[in-house]
N, C-alpha and C positions, 0 to 999 in steps of 0.2 A: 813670457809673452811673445818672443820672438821666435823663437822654437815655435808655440803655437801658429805664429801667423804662416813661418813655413810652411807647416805643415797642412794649414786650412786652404792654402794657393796651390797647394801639391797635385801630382796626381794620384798621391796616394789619400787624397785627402777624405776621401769614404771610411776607410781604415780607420783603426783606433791609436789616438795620440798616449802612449804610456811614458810617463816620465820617473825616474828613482835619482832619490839623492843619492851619490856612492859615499859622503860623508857621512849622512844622519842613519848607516845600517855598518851592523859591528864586521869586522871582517870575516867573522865565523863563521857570519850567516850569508855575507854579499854575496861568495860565489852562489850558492843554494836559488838567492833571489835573482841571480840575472839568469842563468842556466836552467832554472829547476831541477827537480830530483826525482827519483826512480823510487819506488816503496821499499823500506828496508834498506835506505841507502846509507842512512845513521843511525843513530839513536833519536826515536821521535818523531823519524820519517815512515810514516804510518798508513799514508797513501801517495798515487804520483800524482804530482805536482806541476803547470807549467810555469817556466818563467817568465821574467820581464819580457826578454830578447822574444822568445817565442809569439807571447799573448801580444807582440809588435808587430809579428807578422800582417804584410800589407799593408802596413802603415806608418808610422814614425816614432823610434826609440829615442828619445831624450835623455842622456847621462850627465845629470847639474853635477857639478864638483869631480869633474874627470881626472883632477889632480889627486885623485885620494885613492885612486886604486892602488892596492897592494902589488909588487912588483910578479908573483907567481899568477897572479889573477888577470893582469897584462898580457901573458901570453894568450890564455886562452882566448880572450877578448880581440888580440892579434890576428887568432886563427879564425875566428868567426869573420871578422872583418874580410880576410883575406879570400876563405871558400867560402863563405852563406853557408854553413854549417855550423851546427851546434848538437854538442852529445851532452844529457842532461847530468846530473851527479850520480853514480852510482850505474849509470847508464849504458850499452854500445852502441848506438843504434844510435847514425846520424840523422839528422832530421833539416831537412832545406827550409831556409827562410827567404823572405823577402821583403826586407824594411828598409829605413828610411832612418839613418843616425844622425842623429844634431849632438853634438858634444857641445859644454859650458864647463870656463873655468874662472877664477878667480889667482889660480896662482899663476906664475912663469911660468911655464911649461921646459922654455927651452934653458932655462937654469936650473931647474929638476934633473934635466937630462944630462947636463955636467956634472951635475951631483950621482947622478947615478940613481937617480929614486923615478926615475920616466923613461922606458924604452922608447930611443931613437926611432925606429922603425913602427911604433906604434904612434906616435906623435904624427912623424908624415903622413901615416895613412889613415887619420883622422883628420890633417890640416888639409885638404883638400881645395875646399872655399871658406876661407877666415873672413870671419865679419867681426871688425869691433866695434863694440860698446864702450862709448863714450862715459866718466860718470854724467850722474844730471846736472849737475852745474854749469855742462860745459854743454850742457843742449836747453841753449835758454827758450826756443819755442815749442820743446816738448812739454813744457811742465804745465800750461793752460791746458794744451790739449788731452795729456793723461789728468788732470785732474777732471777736466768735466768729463770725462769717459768714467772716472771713479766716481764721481759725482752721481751720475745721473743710475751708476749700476744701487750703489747705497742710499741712493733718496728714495728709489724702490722698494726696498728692503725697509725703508724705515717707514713707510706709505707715508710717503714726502716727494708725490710724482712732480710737483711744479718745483723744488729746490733749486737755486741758482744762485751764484755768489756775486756781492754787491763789490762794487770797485775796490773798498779797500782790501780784501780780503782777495782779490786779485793779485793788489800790490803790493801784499806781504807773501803770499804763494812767490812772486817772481823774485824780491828781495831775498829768499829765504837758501840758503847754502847747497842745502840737503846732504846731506853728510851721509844719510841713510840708505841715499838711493831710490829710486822708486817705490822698496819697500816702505822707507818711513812715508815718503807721499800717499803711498794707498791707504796707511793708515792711519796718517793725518786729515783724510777726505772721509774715513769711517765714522772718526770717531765726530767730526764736526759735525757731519750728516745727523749723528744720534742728539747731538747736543746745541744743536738750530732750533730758536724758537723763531716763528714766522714762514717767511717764504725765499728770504734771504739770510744765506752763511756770511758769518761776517769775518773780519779779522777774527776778535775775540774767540770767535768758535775754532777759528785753526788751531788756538795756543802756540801762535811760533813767537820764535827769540825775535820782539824786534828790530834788532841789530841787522837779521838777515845771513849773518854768519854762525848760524848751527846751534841749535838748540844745546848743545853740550857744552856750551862756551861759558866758564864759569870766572875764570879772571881776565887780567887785563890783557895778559902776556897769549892768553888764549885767545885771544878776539885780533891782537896785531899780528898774530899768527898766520890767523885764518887771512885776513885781510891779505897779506903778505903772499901768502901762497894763490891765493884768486885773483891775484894780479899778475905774479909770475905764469902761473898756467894760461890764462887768458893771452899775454903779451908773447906768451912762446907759441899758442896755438895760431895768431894774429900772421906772426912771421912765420911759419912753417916749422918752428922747431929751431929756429936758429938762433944763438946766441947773441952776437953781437947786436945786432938792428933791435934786439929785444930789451938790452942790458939799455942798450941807448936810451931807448924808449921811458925804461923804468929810472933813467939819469945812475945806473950801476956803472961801476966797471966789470970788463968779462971776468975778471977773478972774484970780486965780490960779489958778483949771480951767478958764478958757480958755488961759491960759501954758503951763497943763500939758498939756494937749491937743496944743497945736502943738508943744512937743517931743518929745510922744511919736508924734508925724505923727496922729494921730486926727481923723477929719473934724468939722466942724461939723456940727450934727442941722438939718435942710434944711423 
């Protein structure tokens, strides 16, 4: 959604937005799908093809899961970045582009790069303008907002133009952890949309945990968890990351919210 919105503000924004997961396509085929290929270039390759990177021309390439490139497929990707060129598979014949790359990841990148599984040089010259993403928990006024934006796209979809959720089912959206991200929000707003009788979504139709801490929350030690950790993260985001005035706050000591940190996997503030 953010890659989209870049790229609707752009000036490339006439252009077409192509986006590829680089996780959910096998490495056999990725190079094939971002470069394309030349006819005769494999076995199978039957006609030429363009690719991703190409069919982006004039407009904006999306790469979700930038941590999943294979490290020979980094070069090339290197080299696009660096000249606006691209030679397809099987191909010589350089061919000029001019797009618009958003990179998303999910993993470290710069602990990849220690590992040796992320070119250094390619990492910089995609981190250009870093924007992070918050999870949802930690943007408690986006979560009315995106839901009646999903709201109002699937009360459409289900010719339910008047749909609109009734208070409590407000105050279980904002009680609710979201563990999932925005993904399980959209399709927690789906499925309630199909399954609304009236003119108002109610709790009941959301089906969340009403605890508010995560719908996967199955025992007790899982729910003091959760609690535990949306206190720590909140109280560390409060103070900027600092420990002490945090730890105060929670009545820890600094060694016992560092204890607590590391079991609840929470990073150190850098």
């Amino acid at each position: 959604m953010v890659a989209k919105a870049i790229h609707q503000r752009s000036n490339n924004k006439a252009g077409p937005f192509i986006a590829i997961n680089c996780s959910a396509i096998p490495e056999t085929l990725l190079e094939s799908e971002l470069f394309g290929h030349e006819k005769g270039a494999f076995t199978g390759a039957h006609v030429q093809r363009k690719g991703r990177i190409e069919t982006a021309s004039a407009g904006t390439l999306f790469l979700d899961e930038i941590g999943e490139i294979p490290l020979p497929l980094q070069v090339k990707l290197l080299r696009f970045l660096q000249e606006q060129t691209i030679e397809r598979v099987g191909g010589r014949q350089s061919i000029q582009i001019n797009t618009r790359v958003v990179a998303a990841t999910n993993a470290d990148l710069r602990k990849n790069m220690m590992a040796g599984t992320f070119r250094e040089d390619l990492f910089y010259r995609l981190a250009v303008v870093q924007v992070t993403l918050p999870p949802l928990r930690d943007r408690d006024n986006d979560v009315r907002l995106l839901a009646q934006f999903f709201l109002s796209r699937f009360a459409m979809q289900s010719n339910k133009p008047n749909l609109a959720f009734d208070q409590d089912a407000i105050r279980a959206l904002n009680r609710h952890n979201w563990p999932g991200n925005v993904r399980e929000l959209e399709n927690c707003i789906r499925r309630a949309a199909i399954m609304a009788e009236g003119r108002r979504v109610t709790a009941a139709d959301l089906e969340l945990n009403a605890s508010g801490v995560g719908a996967n929350i199955v025992t007790l030690k899982d729910a003091r968890e959760a609690v535990e950790r949306q206190m720590v993260q909140q109280s560390l985001k409060k103070h900027g990351g600092k420990i002490a005035p945090a730890a105060v706050e929670l009545g820890l000591s600094r060694p016992t919210l560092y204890e607590l940190m590391e079991k609840l996997g929470i990073s150190k503030p850098t």
